[in-house]
N, CA, C and O atoms as a GROMACS GRO file, in nm:
protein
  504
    1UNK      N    1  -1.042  -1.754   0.004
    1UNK     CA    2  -1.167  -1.682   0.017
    1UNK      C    3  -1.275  -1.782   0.056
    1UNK      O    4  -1.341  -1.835  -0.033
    2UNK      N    5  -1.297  -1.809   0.182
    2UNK     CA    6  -1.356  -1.883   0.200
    2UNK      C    7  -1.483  -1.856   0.210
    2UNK      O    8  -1.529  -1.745   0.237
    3UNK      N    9  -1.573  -1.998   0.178
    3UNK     CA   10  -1.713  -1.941   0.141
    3UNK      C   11  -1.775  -1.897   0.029
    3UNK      O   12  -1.892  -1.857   0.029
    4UNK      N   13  -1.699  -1.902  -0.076
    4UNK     CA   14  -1.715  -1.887  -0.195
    4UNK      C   15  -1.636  -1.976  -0.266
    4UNK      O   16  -1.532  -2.019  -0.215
    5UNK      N   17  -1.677  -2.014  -0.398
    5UNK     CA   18  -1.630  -2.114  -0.511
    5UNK      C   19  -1.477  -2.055  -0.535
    5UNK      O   20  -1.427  -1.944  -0.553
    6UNK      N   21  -1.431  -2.199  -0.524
    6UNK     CA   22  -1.300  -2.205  -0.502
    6UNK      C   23  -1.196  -2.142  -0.641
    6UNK      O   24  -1.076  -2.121  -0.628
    7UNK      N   25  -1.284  -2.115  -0.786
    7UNK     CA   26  -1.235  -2.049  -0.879
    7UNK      C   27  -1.183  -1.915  -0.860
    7UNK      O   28  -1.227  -1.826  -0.788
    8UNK      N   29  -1.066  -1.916  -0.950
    8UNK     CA   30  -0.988  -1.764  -0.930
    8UNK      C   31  -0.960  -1.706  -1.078
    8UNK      O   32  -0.935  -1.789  -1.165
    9UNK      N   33  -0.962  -1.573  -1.115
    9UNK     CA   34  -0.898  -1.477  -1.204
    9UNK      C   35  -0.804  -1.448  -1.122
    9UNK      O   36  -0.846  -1.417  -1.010
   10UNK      N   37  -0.626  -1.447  -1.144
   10UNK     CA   38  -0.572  -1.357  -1.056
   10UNK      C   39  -0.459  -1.222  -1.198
   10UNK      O   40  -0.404  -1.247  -1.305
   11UNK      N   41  -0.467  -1.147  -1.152
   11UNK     CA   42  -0.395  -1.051  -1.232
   11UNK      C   43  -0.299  -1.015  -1.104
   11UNK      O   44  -0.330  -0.983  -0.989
   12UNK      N   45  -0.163  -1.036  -1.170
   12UNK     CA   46  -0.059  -1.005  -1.082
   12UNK      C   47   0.044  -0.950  -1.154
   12UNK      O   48   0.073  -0.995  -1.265
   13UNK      N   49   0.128  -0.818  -1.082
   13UNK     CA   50   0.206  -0.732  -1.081
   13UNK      C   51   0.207  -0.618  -1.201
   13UNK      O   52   0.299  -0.593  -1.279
   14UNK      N   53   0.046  -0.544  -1.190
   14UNK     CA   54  -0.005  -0.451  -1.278
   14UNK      C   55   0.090  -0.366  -1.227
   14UNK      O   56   0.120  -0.387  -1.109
   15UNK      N   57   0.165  -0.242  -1.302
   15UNK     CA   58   0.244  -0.183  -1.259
   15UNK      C   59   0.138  -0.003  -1.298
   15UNK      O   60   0.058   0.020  -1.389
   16UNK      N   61   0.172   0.058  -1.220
   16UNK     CA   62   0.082   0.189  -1.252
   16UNK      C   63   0.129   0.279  -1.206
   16UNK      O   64   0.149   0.240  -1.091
   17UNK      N   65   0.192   0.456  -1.216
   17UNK     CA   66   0.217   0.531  -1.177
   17UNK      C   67   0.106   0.617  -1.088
   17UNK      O   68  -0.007   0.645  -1.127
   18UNK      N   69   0.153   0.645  -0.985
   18UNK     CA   70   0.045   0.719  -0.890
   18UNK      C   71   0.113   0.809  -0.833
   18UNK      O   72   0.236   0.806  -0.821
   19UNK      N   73   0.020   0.922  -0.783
   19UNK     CA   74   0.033   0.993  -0.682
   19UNK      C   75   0.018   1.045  -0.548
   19UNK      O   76   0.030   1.156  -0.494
   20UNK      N   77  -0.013   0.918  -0.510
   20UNK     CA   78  -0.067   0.892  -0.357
   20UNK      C   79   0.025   0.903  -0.239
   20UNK      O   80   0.138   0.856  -0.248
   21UNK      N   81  -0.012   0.959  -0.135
   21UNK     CA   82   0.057   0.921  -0.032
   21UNK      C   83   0.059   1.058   0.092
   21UNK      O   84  -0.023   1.142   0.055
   22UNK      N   85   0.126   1.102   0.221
   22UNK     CA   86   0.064   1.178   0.283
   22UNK      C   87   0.197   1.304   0.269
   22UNK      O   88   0.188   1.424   0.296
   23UNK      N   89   0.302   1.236   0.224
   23UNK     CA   90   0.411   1.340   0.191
   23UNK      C   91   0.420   1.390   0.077
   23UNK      O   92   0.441   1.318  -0.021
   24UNK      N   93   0.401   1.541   0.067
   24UNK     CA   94   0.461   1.660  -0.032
   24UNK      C   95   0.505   1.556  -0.173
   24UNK      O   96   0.437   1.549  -0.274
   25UNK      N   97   0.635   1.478  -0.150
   25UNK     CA   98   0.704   1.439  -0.220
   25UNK      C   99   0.626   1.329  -0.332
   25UNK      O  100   0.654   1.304  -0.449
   26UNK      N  101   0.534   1.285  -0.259
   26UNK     CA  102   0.442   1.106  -0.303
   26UNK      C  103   0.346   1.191  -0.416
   26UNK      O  104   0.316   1.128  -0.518
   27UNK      N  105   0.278   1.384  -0.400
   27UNK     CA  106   0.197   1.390  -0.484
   27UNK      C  107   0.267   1.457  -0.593
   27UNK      O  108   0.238   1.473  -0.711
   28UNK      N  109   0.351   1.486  -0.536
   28UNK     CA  110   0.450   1.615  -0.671
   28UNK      C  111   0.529   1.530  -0.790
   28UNK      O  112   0.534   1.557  -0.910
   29UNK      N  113   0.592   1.413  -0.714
   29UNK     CA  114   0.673   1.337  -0.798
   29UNK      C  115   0.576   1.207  -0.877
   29UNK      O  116   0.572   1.172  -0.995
   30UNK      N  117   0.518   1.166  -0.779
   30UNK     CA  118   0.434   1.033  -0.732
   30UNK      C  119   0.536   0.901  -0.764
   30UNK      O  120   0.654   0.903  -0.731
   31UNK      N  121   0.491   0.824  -0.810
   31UNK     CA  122   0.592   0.683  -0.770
   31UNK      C  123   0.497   0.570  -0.847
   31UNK      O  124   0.388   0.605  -0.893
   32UNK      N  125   0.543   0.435  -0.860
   32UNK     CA  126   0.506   0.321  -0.879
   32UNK      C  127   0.409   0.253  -0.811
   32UNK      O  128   0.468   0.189  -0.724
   33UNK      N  129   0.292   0.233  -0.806
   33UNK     CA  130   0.236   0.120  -0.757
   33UNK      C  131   0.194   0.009  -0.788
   33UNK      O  132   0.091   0.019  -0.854
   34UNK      N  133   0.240  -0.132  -0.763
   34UNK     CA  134   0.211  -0.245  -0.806
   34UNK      C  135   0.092  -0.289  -0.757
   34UNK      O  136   0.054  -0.274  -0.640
   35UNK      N  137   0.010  -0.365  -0.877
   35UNK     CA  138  -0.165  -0.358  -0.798
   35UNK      C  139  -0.198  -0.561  -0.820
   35UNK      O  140  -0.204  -0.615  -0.930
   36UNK      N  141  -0.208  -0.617  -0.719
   36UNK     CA  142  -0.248  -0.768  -0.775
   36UNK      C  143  -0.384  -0.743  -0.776
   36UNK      O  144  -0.425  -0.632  -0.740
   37UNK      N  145  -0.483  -0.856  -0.823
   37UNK     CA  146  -0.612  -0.852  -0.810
   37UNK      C  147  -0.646  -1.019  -0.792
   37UNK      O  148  -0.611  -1.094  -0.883
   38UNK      N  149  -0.697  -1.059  -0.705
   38UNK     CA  150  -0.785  -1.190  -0.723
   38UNK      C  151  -0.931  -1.205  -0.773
   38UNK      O  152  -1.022  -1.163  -0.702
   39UNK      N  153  -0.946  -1.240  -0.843
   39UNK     CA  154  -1.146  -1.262  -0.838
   39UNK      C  155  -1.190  -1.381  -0.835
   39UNK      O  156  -1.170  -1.464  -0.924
   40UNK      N  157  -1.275  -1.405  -0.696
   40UNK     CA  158  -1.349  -1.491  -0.685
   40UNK      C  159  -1.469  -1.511  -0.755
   40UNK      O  160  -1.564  -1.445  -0.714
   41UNK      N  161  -1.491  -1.602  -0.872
   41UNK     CA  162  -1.630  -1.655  -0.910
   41UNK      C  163  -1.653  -1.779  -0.964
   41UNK      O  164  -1.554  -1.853  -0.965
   42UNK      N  165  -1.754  -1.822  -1.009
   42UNK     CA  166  -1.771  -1.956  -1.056
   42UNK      C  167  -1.690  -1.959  -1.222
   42UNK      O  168  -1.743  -1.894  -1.313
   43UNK      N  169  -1.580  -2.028  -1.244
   43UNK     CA  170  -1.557  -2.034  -1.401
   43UNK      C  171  -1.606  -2.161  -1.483
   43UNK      O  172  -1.580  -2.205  -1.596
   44UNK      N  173  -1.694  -2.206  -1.367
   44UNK     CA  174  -1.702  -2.330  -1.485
   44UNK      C  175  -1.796  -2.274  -1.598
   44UNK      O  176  -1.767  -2.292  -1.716
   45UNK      N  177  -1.900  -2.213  -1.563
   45UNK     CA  178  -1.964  -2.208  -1.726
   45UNK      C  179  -1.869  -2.119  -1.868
   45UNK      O  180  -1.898  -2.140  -1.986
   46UNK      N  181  -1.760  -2.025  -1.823
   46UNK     CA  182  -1.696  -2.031  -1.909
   46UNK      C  183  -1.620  -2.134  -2.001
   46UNK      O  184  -1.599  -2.150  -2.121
   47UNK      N  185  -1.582  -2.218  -1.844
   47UNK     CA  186  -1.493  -2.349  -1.931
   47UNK      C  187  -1.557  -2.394  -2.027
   47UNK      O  188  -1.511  -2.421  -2.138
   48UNK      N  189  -1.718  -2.408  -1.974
   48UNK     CA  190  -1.785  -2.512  -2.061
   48UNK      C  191  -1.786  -2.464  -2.221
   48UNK      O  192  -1.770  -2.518  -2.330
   49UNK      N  193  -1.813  -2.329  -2.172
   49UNK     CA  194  -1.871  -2.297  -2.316
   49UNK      C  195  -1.779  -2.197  -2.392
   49UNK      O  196  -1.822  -2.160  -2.501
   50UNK      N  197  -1.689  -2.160  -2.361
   50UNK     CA  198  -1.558  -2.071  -2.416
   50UNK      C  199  -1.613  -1.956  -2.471
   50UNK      O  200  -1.583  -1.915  -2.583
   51UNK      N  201  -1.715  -1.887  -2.378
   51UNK     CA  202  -1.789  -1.776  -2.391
   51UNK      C  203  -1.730  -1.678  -2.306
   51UNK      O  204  -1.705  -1.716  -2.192
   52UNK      N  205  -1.698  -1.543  -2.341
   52UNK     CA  206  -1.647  -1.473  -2.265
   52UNK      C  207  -1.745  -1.385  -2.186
   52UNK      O  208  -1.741  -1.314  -2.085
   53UNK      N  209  -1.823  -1.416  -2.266
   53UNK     CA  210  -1.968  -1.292  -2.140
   53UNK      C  211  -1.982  -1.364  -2.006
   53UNK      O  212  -2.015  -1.308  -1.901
   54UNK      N  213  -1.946  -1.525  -2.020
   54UNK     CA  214  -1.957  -1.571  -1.883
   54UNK      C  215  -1.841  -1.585  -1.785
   54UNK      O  216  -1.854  -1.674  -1.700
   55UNK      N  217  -1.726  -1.509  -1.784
   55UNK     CA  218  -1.650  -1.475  -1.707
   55UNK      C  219  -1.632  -1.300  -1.708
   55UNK      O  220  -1.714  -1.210  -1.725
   56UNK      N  221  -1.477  -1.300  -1.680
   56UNK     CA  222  -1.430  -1.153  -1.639
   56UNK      C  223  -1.364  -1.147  -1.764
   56UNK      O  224  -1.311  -1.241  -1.823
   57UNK      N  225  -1.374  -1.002  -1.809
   57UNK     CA  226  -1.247  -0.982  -1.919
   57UNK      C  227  -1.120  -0.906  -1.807
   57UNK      O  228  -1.116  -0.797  -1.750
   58UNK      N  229  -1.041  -1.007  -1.812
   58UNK     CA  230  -0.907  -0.906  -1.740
   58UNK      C  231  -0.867  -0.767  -1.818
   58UNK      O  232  -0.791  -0.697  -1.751
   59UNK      N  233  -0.895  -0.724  -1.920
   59UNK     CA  234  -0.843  -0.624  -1.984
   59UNK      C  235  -0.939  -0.516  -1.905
   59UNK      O  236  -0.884  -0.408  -1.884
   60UNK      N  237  -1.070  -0.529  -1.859
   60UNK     CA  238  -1.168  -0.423  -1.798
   60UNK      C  239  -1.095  -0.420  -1.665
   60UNK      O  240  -1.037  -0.318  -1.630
   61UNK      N  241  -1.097  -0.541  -1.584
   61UNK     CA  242  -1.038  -0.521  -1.408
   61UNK      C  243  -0.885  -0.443  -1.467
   61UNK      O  244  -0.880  -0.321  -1.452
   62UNK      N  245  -0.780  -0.502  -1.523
   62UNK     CA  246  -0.698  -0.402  -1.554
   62UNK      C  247  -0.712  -0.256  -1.576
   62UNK      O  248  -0.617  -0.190  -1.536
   63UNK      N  249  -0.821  -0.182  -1.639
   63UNK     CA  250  -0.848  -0.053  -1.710
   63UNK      C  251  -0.873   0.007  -1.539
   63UNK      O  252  -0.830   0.117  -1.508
   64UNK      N  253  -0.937  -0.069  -1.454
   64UNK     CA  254  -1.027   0.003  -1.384
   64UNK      C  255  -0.930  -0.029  -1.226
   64UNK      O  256  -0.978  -0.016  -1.114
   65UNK      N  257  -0.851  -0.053  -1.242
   65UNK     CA  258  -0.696  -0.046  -1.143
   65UNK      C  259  -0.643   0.051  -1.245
   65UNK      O  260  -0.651   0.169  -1.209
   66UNK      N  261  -0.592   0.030  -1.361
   66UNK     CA  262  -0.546   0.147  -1.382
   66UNK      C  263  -0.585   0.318  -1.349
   66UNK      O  264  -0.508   0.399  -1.296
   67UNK      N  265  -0.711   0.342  -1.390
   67UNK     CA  266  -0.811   0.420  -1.400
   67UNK      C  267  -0.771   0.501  -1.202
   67UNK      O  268  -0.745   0.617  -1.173
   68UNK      N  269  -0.782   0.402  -1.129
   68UNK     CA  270  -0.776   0.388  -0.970
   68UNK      C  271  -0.642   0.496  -0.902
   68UNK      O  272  -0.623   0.584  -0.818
   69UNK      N  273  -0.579   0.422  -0.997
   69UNK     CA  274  -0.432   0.439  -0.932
   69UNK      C  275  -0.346   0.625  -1.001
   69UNK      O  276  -0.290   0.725  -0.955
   70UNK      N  277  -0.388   0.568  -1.127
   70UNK     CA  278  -0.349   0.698  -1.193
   70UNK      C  279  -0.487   0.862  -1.176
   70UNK      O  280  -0.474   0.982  -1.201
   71UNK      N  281  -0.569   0.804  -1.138
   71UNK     CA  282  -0.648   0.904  -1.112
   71UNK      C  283  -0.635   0.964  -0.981
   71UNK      O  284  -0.543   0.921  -0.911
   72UNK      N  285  -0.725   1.074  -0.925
   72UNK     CA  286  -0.748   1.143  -0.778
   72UNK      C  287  -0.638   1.106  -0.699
   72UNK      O  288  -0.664   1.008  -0.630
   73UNK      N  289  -0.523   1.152  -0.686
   73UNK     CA  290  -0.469   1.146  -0.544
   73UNK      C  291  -0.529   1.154  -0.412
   73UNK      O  292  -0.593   1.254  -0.378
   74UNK      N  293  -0.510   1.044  -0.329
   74UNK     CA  294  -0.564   1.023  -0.178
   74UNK      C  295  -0.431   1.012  -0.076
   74UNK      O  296  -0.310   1.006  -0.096
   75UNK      N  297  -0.490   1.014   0.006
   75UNK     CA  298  -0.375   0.986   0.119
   75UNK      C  299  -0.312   0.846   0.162
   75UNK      O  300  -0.199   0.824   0.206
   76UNK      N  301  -0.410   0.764   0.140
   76UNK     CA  302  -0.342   0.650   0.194
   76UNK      C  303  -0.336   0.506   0.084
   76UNK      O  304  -0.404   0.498  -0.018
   77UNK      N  305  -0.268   0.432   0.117
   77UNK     CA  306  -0.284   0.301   0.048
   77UNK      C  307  -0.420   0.225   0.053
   77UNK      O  308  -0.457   0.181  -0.056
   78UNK      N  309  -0.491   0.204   0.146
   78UNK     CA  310  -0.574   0.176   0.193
   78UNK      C  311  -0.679   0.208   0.102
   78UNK      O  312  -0.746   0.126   0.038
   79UNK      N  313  -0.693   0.380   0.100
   79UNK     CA  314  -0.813   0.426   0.021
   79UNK      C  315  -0.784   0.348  -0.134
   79UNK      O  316  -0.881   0.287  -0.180
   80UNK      N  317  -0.700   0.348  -0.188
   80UNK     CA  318  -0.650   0.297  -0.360
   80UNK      C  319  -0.688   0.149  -0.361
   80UNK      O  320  -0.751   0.103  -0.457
   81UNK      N  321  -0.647   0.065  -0.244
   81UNK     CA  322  -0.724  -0.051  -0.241
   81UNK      C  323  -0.860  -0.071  -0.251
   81UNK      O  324  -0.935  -0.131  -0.327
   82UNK      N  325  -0.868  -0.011  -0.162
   82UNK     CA  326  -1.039   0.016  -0.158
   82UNK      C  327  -1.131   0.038  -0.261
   82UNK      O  328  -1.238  -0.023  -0.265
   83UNK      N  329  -1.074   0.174  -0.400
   83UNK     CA  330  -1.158   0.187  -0.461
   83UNK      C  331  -1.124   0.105  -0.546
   83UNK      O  332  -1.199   0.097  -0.643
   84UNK      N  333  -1.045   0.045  -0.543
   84UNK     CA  334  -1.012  -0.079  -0.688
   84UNK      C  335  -1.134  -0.193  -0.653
   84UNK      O  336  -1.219  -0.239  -0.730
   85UNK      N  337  -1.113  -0.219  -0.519
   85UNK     CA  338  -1.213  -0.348  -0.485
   85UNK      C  339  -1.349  -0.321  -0.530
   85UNK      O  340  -1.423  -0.404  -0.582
   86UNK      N  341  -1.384  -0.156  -0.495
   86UNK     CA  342  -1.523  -0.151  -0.539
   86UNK      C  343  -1.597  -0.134  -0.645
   86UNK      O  344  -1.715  -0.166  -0.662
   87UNK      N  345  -1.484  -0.056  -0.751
   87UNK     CA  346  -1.534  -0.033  -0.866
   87UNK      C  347  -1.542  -0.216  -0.921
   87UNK      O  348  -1.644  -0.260  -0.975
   88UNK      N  349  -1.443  -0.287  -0.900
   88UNK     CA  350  -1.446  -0.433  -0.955
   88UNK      C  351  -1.617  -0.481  -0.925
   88UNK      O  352  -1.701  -0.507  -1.012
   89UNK      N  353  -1.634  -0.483  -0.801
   89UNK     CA  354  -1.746  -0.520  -0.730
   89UNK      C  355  -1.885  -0.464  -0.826
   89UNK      O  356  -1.962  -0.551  -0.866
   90UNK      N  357  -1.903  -0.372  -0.848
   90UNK     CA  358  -1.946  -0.271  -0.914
   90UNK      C  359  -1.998  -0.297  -1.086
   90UNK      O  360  -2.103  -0.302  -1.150
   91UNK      N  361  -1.874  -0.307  -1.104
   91UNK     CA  362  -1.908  -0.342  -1.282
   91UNK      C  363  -1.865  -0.493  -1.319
   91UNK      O  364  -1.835  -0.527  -1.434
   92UNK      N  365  -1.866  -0.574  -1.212
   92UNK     CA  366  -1.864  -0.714  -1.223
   92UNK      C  367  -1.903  -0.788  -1.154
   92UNK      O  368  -1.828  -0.825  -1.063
   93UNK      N  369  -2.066  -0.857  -1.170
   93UNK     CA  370  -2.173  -0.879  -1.111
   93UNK      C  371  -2.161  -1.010  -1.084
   93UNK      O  372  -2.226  -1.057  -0.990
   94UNK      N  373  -2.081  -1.087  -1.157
   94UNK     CA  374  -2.009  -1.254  -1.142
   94UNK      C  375  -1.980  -1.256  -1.027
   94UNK      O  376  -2.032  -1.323  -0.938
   95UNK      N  377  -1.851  -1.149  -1.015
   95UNK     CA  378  -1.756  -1.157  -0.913
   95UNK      C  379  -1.856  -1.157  -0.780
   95UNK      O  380  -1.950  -1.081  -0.758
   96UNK      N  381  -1.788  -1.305  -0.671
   96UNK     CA  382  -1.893  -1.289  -0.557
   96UNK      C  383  -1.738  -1.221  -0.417
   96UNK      O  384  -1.768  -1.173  -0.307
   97UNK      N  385  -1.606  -1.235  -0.461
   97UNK     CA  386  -1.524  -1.135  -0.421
   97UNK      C  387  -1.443  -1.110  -0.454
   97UNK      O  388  -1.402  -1.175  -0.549
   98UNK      N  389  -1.365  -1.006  -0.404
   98UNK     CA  390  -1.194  -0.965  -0.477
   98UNK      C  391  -1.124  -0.910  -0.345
   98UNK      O  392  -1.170  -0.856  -0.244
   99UNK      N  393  -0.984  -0.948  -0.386
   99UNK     CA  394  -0.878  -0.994  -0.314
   99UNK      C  395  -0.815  -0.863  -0.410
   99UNK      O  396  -0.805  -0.850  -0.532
  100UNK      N  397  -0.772  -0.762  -0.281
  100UNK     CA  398  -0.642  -0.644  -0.358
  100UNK      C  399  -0.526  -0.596  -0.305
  100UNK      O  400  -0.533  -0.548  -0.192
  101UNK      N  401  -0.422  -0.598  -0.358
  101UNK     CA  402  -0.279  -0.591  -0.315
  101UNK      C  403  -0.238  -0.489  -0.354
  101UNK      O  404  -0.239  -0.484  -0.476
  102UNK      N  405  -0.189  -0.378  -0.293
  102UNK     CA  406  -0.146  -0.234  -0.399
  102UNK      C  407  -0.030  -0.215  -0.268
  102UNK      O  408  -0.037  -0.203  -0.145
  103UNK      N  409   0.094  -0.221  -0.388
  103UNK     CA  410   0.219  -0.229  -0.324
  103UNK      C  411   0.292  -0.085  -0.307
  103UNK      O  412   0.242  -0.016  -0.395
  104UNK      N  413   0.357  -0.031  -0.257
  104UNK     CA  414   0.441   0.066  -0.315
  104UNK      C  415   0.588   0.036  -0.301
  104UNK      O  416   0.642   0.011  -0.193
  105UNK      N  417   0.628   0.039  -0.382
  105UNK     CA  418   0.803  -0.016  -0.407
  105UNK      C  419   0.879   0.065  -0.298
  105UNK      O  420   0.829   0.160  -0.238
  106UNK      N  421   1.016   0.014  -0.277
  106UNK     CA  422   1.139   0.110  -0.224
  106UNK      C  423   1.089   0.190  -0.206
  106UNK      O  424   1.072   0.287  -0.281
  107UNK      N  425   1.005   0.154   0.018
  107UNK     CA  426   0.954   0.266   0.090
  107UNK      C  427   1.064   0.330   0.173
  107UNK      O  428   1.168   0.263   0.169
  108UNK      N  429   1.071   0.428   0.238
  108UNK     CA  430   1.211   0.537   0.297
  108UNK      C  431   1.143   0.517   0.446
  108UNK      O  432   1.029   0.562   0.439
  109UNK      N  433   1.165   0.476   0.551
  109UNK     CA  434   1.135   0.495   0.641
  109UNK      C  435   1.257   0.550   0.752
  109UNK      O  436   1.335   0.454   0.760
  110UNK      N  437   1.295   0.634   0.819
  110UNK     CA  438   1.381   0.682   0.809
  110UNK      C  439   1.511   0.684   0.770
  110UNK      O  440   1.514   0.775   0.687
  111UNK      N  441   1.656   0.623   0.783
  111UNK     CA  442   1.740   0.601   0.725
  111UNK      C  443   1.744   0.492   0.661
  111UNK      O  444   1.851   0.464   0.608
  112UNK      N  445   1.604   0.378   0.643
  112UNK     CA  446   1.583   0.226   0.634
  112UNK      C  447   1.493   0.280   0.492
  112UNK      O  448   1.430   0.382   0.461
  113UNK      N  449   1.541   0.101   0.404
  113UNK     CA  450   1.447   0.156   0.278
  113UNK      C  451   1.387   0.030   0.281
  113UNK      O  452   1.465  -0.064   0.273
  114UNK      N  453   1.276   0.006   0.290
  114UNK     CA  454   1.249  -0.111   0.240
  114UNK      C  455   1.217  -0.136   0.128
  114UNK      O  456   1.211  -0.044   0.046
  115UNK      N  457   1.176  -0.317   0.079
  115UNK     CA  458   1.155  -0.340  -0.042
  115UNK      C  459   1.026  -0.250  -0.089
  115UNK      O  460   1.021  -0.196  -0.199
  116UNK      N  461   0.928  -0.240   0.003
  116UNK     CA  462   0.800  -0.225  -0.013
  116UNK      C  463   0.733  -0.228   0.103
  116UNK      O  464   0.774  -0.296   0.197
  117UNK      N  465   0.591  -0.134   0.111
  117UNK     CA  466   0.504  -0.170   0.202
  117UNK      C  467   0.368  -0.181   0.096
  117UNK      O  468   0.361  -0.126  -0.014
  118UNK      N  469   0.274  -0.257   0.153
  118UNK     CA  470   0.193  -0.314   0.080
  118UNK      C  471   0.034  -0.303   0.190
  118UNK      O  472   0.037  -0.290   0.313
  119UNK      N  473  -0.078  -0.310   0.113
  119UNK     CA  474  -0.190  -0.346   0.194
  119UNK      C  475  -0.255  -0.429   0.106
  119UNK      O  476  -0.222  -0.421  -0.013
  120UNK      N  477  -0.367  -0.533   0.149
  120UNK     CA  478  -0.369  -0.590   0.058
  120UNK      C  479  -0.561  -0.590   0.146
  120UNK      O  480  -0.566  -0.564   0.266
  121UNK      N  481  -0.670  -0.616   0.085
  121UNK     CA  482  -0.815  -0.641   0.154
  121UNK      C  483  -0.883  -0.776   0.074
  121UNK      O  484  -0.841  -0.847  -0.017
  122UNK      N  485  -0.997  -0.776   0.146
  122UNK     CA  486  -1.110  -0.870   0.086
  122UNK      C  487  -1.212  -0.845   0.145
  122UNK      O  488  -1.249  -0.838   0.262
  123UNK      N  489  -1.269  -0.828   0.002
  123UNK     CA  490  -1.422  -0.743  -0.057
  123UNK      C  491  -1.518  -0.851  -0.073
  123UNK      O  492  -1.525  -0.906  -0.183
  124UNK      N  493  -1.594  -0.889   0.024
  124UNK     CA  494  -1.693  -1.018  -0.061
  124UNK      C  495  -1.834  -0.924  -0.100
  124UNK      O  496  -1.852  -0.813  -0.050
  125UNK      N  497  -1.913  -0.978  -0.182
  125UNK     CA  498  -2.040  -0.908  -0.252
  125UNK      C  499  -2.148  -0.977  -0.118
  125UNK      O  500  -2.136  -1.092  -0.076
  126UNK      N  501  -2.248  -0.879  -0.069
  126UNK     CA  502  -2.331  -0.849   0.000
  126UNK      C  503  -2.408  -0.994  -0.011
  126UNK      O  504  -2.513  -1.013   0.051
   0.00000   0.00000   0.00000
């Protein structure tokens, strides 16, 4: 993330049931989505001071990927990325960006399955 302080939060391989996707099958059944998160911000004043108001609590960016994924069905991967990045952006004023990965496992593309298709963005703050 260049251009911003080289510190990271990363939360990797949040697992979340969803119902996304543009086939019948993705909202009726729904499926797995794996969600990473990066956050870019400064951690040194946490280090310094082992204060948690001066970083991220991962248990909130977790709630609010969860919250994302298991809520409103949309059509695309894209949109689920999206609102994860913004709500982060949103209720975490540190964060100067975030980095989001929302996977969907064993995709069917016609007789071919793959492991996964994935999108992944970066959100920097205004």
């Amino acid at each position: 993330m260049n251009g911003e302080t080289h510190d990271r939060i990363l939360l990797e391989g949040m697992i979340f049931h969803g119902r996304h996707g543009t086939l019948a099958a993705e909202r009726e059944l729904g499926q797995p989505f794996v969600v990473d998160v990066e956050l870019s911000l400064d951690l040194r004043p946490a280090g310094l001071s082992d204060d948690l108001t001066k970083t991220v609590d991962y248990g909130e960016v977790h709630g609010l990927a969860k919250q994302v994924v298991e809520g409103e069905p949309v059509g695309l991967t894209e949109t689920v990325a999206e609102r994860i990045a913004n709500a982060t952006l949103e209720e975490h004023p540190l964060v100067e960006a975030v980095r989001v990965k929302v996977k969907k496992p064993n995709v069917r593309l016609g007789d071919t399955v793959l492991d996964g298709s994935a999108v992944e963005i970066l959100r920097r703050r205004p």
